[in-house]
ZASE-875382 format. One record per residue (C-alpha): y negated, x, z negated; residue number from 0. Coordinates in pm, 1 decimal. Layout:
BEGIN
@v: Y, u: X, w: Z, num: NUM
...
This chain:
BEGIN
@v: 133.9, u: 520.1, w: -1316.4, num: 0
@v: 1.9, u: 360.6, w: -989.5, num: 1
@v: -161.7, u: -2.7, w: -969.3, num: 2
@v: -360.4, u: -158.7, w: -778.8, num: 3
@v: -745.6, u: -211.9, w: -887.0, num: 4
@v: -934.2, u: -594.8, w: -755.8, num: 5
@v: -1308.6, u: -592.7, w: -787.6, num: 6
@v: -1465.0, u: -905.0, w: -774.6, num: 7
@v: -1823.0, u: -815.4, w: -679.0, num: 8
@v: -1969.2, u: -1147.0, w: -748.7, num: 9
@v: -1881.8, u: -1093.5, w: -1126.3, num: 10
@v: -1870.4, u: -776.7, w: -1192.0, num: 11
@v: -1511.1, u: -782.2, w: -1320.1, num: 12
@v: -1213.8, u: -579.3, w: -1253.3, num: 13
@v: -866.0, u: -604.3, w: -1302.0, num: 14
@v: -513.4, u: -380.6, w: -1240.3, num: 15
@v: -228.1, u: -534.1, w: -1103.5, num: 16
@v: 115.1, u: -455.3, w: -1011.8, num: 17
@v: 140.3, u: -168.6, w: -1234.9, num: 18
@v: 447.0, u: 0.5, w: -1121.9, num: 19
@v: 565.6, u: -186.2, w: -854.1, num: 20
@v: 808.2, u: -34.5, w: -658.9, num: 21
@v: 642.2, u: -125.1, w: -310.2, num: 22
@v: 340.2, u: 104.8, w: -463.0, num: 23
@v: 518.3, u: 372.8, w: -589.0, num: 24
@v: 701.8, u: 715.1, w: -389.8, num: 25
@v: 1009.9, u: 664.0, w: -268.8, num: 26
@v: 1272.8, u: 885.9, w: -393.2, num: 27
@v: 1383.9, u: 1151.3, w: -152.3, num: 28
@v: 1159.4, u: 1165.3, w: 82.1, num: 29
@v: 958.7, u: 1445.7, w: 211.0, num: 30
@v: 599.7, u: 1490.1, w: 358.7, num: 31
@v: 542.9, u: 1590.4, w: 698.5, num: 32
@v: 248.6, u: 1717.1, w: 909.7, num: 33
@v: 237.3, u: 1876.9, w: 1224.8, num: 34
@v: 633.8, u: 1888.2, w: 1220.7, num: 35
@v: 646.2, u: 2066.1, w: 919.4, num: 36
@v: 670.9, u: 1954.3, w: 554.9, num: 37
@v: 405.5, u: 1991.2, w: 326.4, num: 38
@v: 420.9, u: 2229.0, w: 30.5, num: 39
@v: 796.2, u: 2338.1, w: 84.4, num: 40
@v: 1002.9, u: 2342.5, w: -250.6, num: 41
@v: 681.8, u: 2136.8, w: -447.8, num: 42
@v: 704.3, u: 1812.2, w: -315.7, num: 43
@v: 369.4, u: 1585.8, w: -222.1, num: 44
@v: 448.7, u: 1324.0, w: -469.2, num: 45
@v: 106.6, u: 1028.8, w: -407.0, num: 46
@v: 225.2, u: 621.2, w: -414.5, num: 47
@v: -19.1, u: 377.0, w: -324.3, num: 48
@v: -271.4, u: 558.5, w: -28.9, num: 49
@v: -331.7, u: 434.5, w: 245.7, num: 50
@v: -538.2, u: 82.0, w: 214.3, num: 51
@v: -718.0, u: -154.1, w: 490.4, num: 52
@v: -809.3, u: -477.5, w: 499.2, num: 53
@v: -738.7, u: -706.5, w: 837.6, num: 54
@v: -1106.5, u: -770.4, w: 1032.0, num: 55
@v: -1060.1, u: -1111.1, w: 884.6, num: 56
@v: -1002.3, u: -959.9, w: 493.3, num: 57
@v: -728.6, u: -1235.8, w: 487.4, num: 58
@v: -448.9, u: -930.1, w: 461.9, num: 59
@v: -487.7, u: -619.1, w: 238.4, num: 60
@v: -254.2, u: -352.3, w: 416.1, num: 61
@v: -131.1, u: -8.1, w: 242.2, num: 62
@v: 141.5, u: 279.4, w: 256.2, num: 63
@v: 241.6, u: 506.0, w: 20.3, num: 64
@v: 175.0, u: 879.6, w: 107.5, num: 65
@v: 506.7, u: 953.5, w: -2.7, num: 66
@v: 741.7, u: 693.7, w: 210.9, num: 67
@v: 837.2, u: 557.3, w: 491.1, num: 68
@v: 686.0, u: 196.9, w: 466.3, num: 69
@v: 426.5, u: -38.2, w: 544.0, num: 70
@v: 309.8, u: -345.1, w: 290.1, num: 71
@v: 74.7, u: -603.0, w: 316.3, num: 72
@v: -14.5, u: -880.0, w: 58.3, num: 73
@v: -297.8, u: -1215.8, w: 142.5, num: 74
@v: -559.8, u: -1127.6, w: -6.4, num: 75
@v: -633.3, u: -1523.6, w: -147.2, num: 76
@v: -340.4, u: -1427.2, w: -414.9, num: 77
@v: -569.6, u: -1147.4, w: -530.4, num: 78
@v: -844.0, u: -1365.1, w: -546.7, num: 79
@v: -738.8, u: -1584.1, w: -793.6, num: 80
@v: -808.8, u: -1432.6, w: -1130.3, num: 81
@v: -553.6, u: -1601.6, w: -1254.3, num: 82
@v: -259.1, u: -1467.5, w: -1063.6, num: 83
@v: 9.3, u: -1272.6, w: -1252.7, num: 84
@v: 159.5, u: -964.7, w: -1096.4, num: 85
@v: 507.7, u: -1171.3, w: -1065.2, num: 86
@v: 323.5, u: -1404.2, w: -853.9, num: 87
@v: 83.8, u: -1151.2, w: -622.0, num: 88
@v: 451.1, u: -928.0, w: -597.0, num: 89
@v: 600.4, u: -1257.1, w: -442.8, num: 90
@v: 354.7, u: -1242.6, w: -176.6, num: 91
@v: 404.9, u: -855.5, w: -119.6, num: 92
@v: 552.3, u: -831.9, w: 281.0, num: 93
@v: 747.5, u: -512.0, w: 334.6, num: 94
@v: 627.4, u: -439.7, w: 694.7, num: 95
@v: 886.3, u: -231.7, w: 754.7, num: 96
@v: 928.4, u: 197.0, w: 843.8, num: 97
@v: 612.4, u: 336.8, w: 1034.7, num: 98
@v: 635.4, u: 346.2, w: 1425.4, num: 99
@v: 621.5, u: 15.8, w: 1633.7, num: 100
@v: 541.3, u: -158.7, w: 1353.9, num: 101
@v: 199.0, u: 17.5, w: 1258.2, num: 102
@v: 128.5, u: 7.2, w: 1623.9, num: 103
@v: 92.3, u: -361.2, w: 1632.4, num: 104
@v: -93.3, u: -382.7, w: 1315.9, num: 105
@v: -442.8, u: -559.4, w: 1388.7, num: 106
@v: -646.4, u: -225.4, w: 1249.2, num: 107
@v: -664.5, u: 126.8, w: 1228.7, num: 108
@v: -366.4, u: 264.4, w: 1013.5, num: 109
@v: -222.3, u: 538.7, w: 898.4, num: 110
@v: 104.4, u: 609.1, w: 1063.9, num: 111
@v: 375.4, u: 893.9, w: 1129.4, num: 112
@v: 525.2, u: 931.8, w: 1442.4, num: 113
């Protein structure tokens, strides 16, 4: 079951959200690849959520999933208020798109696939 965990560090408190949401979760059918070859032949690598940055301003919370093809990103101020539901936070999930030209115009060091 992936989610994703906010901290408030001022508090103390802690909270999941979007349990299950598909933008956090494998996608079906696809394979991982390193070095031009894919990784544990016949066992799939089967990880969601991964990959996670914040923009140098930590107005955007980026993230891929290990097992996909695509990029995400979410404001951050939605995730702030501890008040949001996981309907509303979901309505402010971007899909970014497949890796390539995208990631290479993100404003950060990401995790990408050629």
């Amino acid at each position: 079951r992936v989610g994703l965990i906010v901290v408030d560090f001022a508090t103390g408190t802690a909270r999941r959200v979007l349990n299950s949401h598909p933008a956090l979760q494998i996608e079906p059918g696809v394979n991982v690849i390193s070095h031009g070859a894919e990784v544990w032949p016949g066992k799939p690598l089967l990880i969601g959520i991964n990959g996670i940055a914040l923009s140098p301003d930590a107005e955007t919370l980026y993230w891929t999933v290990t097992t996909g093809t695509h990029a995400y990103a979410v404001p951050t101020a939605v995730l702030k208020q501890h008040d949001s539901t996981d309907a509303q936070i979901a309505a402010q999930i971007q899909n970014l798109g497949t890796f390539g030209d995208r990631c290479k115009r993100l404003p950060l060091y990401y995790r990408c696939h050629p």
